[in-house]
MITOR-879319 format. One line per 5 residues: number of its first residue (from 1); their letters; for each residue x, y, z of C-alpha. Coordinates in steps of 0.1 Angstrom, whole numbers, always signed. Example, Ala and Ser with C-alpha at 12.3 -4.5 7.8 and 13.67 -1.06 7.14 Angstrom:
BEGIN
1	as	+123 -45 +78  +137 -11 +71 .
END
This chain:
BEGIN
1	xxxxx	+48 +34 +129  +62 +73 +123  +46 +97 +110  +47 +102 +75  +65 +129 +63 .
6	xxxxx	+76 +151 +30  +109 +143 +23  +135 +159 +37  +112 +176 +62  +121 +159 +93 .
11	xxxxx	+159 +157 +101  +158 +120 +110  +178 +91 +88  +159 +59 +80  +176 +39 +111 .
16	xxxxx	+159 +64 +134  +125 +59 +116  +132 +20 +119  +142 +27 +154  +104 +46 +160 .
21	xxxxx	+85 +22 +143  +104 -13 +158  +101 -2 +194  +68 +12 +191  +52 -20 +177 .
26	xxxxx	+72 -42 +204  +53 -17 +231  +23 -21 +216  +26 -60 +214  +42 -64 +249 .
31	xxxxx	+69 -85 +232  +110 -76 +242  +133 -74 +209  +149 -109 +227  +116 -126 +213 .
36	xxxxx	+123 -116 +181  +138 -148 +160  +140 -135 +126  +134 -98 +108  +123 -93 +74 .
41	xxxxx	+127 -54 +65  +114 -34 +34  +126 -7 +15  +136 +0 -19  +158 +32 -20 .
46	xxxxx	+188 +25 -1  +220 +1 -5  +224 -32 +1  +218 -47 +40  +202 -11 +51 .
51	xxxxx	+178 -36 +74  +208 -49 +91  +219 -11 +100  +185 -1 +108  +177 -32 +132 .
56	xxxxx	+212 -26 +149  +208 +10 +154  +170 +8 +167  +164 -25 +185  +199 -46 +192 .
61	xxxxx	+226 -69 +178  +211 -105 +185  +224 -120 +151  +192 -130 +141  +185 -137 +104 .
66	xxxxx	+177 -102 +85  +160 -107 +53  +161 -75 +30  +131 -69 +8  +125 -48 -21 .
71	xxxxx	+92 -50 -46  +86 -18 -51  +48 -6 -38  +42 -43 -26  +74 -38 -6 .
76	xxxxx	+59 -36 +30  +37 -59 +22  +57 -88 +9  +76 -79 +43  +46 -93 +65 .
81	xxxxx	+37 -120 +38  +72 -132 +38  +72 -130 +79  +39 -146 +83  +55 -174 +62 .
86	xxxxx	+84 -178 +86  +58 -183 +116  +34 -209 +90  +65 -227 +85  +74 -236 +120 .
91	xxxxx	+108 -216 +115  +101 -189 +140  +76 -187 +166  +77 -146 +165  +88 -123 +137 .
96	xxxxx	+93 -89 +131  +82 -76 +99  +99 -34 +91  +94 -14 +63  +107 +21 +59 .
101	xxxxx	+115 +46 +32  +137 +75 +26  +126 +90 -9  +137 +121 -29  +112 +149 -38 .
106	xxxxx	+91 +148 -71  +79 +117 -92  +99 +84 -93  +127 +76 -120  +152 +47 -134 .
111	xxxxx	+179 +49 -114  +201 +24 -137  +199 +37 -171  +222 +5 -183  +204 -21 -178 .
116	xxxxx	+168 -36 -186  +139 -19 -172  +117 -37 -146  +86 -21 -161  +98 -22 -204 .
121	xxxxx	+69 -47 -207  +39 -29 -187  +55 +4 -209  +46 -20 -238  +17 -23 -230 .
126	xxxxx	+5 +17 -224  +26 +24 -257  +4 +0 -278  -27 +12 -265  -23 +50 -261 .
131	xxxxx	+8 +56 -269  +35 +80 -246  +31 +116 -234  +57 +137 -218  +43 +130 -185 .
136	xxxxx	+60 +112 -158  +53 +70 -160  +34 +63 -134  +8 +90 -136  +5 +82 -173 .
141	xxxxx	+3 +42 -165  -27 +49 -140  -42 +76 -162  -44 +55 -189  -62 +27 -169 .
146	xxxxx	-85 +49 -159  -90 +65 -199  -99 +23 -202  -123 +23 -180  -145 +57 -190 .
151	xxxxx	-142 +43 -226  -149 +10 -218  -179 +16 -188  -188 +58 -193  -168 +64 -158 .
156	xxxxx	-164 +99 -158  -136 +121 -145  -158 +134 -117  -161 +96 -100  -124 +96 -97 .
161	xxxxx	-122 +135 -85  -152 +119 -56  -127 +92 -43  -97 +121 -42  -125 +144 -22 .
166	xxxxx	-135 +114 +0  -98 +103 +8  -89 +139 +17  -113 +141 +42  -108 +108 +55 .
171	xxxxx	-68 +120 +61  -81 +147 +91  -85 +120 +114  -54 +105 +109  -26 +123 +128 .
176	xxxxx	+1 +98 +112  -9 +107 +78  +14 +138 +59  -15 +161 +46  -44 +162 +69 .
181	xxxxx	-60 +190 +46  -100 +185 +35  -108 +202 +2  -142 +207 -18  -142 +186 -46 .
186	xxxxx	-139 +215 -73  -103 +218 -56  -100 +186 -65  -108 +191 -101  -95 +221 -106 .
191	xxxxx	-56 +211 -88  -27 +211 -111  -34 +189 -143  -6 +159 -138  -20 +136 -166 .
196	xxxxx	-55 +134 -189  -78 +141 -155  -57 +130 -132  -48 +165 -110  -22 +168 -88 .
201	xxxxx	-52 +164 -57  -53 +127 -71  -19 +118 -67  -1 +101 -38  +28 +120 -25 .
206	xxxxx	+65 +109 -24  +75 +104 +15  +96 +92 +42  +82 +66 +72  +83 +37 +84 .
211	xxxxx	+60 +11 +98  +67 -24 +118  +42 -54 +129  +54 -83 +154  +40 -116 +138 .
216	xxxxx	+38 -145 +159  +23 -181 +162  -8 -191 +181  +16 -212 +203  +38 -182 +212 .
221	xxxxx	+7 -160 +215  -5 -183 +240  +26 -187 +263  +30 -150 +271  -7 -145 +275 .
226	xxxxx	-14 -122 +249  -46 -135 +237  -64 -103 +244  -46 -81 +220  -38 -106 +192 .
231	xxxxx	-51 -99 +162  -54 -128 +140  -46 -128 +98  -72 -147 +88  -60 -151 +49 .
236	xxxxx	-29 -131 +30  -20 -140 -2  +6 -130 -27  +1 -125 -68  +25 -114 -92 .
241	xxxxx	+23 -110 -129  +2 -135 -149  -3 -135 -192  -34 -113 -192  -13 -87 -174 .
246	xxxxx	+10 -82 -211  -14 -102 -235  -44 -83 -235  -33 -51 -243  -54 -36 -214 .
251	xxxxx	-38 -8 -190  -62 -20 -164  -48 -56 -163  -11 -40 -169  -20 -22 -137 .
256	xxxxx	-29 -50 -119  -64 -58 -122  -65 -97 -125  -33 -98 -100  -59 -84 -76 .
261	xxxxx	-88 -99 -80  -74 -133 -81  -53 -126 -51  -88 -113 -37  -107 -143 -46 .
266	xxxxx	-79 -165 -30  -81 -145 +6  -118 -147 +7  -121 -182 -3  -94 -190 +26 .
271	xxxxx	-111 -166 +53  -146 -184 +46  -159 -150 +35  -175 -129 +7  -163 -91 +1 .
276	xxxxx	-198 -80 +19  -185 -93 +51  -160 -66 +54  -166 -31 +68  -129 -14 +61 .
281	xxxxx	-108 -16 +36  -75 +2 +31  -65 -2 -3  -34 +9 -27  -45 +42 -37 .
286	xxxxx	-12 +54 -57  -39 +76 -78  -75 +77 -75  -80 +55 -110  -63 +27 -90 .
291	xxxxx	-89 +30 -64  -117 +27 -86  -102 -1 -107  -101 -21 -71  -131 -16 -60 .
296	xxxxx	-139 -35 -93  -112 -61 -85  -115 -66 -49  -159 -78 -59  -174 -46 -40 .
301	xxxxx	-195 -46 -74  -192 -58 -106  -171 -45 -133  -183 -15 -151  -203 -3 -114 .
306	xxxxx	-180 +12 -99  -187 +50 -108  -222 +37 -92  -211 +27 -61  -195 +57 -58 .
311	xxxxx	-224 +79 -67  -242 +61 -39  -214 +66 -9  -207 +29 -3  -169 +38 +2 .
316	xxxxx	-170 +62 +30  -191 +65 +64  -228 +58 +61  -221 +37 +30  -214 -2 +29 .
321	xxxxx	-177 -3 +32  -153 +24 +43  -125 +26 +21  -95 +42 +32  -102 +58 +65 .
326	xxxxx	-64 +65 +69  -68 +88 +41  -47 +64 +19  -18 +64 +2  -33 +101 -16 .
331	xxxxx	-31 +121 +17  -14 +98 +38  +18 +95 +14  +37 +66 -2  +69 +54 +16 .
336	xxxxx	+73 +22 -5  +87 +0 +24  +65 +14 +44  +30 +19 +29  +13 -19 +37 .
341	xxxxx	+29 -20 +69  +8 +15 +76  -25 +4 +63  -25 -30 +83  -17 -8 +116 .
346	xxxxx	-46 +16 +104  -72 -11 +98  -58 -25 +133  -66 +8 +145  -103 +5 +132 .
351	x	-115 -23 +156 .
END
């Protein structure tokens, strides 16, 4: 993985971050690019086939099949799904799996203005239940999540300023992550507003990066002796939309509570374990509400307990589960392709 960055700070194009992140996870898996029998690459702002110019500038022209991804946040991650898939299905016995981002400064907007909206139905949602402020979307679509929950369990602003504080100083020990900066939590608070109590301290940056993983079968793992730095994925699973995310007027669901916590429920019930098995979790942390809506999602307590859990530490070092030691997605920053592939390599990075 790079370093992630603010963008524009670094005078590197995304073929040189691809180029960083591909050779560096082939070094660190012992595997040549010749291996490699099929690439899927993530991103979401670019043109069409950037994969194929980023894997031909960074690793080699092999005509292997490139597979170009784009799902917005999930974007990284659907990379690795859709590679581990590849190696599941017998049609490749190693994978490479890339995500990177170049991004523009400041909060995220439409880019085609004449043609449906990806997100008209979630809007639907937020403007039946609180209605539309002149805010940017996403803050407001978090935000108003998170206005559920305090109406709906008494979660107070402060529990979601706590996780802010807590992921800050996290980020110091994280030399990949773009603001390495530890704050008090009344700096937290007291940041620029950005939406309802949501301050700016709460918010995940826009960034550039990228990230890479080398996926390969048991089979392959074996042959080139690489059993002692394997790491095995023990259970991955992919959710998308599902009725309660539109029916049920609720901005927590809209935001992807059920999506989570079925896709959750799925990986646990595969891995043959229970949410108190697990010591580290990085998690999508785009604003601190989402944090404390997954908590609630992933089963680290039930729903309503999160503001306790909180309260008591269980997310950090001392408590029951450390929840984004990279810092997340708040200090580390939020290159879309690249995000997931960034947090695996983290929790790698933990063990």
């Amino acid at each position: 993985m790079t370093k992630f960055e603010k963008p524009g700070k670094e005078d590197f194009d995304y073929p040189d971050m691809a180029k960083i992140a591909g050779e560096r996870a082939l070094s660190d898996a012992g595997v040549p690019y010749s291996a490699i029998e099929q690439a899927c690459v993530g991103y979401v702002y670019g043109d069409s086939t950037c994969g194929q110019r980023a894997i031909y500038h960074s690793l080699g022209l092999s005509g292997i099949p490139i597979i170009n991804v784009n799902n917005n946040c999930s974007t990284g991650s659907t990379a690795l799904f859709m590679a581990r898939q590849l190696i599941q299905g017998g049609l490749a016995d190693c994978a490479l799996a890339l995500g990177f981002e170049k991004m523009e400064r400041g909060s995220l907007s439409s880019k085609f203005m004449d043609r449906t909206n990806p997100m008209d139905k979630h809007m639907e949602v937020m403007f039946n239940t609180y209605g539309m402020a002149a805010a940017p979307a996403a803050p407001q679509m978090f935000g108003n999540a998170g206005r559920e929950h305090m109406e709906k369990y008494g979660t107070t602003p402060e529990h979601f300023a706590k996780i802010a504080w807590k992921n800050h100083k996290h980020s110091t020990n994280n030399p990949y992550s773009q603001f390495q900066d530890e704050y008090s939590l009344d700096q937290v608070k007291q940041s620029r507003k950005v939406f309802e109590f949501l301050t700016l301290l709460q918010c995940c940056p826009t960034s550039d990066g990228a990230g890479a993983a080398v996926l390969a079968s048991e089979g392959f793992v074996r042959r080139h002796g690489l059993e002692h730095q394997a790491v095995e994925i023990l259970a991955q699973e992919m959710v998308t939309d599902l009725a309660t995310t539109f029916d049920d007027n609720s901005c927590m669901k809209m935001v992807g509570y059920d999506m989570t916590s079925l896709a959750a429920k799925k990986c646990f019930e595969t891995a043959g374990l229970k949410p108190s098995d697990v010591n580290v979790i990085e998690l999508h942390d785009c604003f601190s509400a989402n944090e404390l809506i997954t908590y609630e999602a992933l089963g680290l307590c039930p729903e309503g307990k999160a503001g306790e859990l909180i309260d008591r530490g269980d997310n950090t070092y001392g408590g029951q589960w450390v929840v984004n030691p990279s810092g997340g997605l708040i200090s580390k920053g939020h290159p879309l392709g690249a995000t997931v592939t960034h947090s695996c390599n983290r929790c790698q990075r933990c063990f």
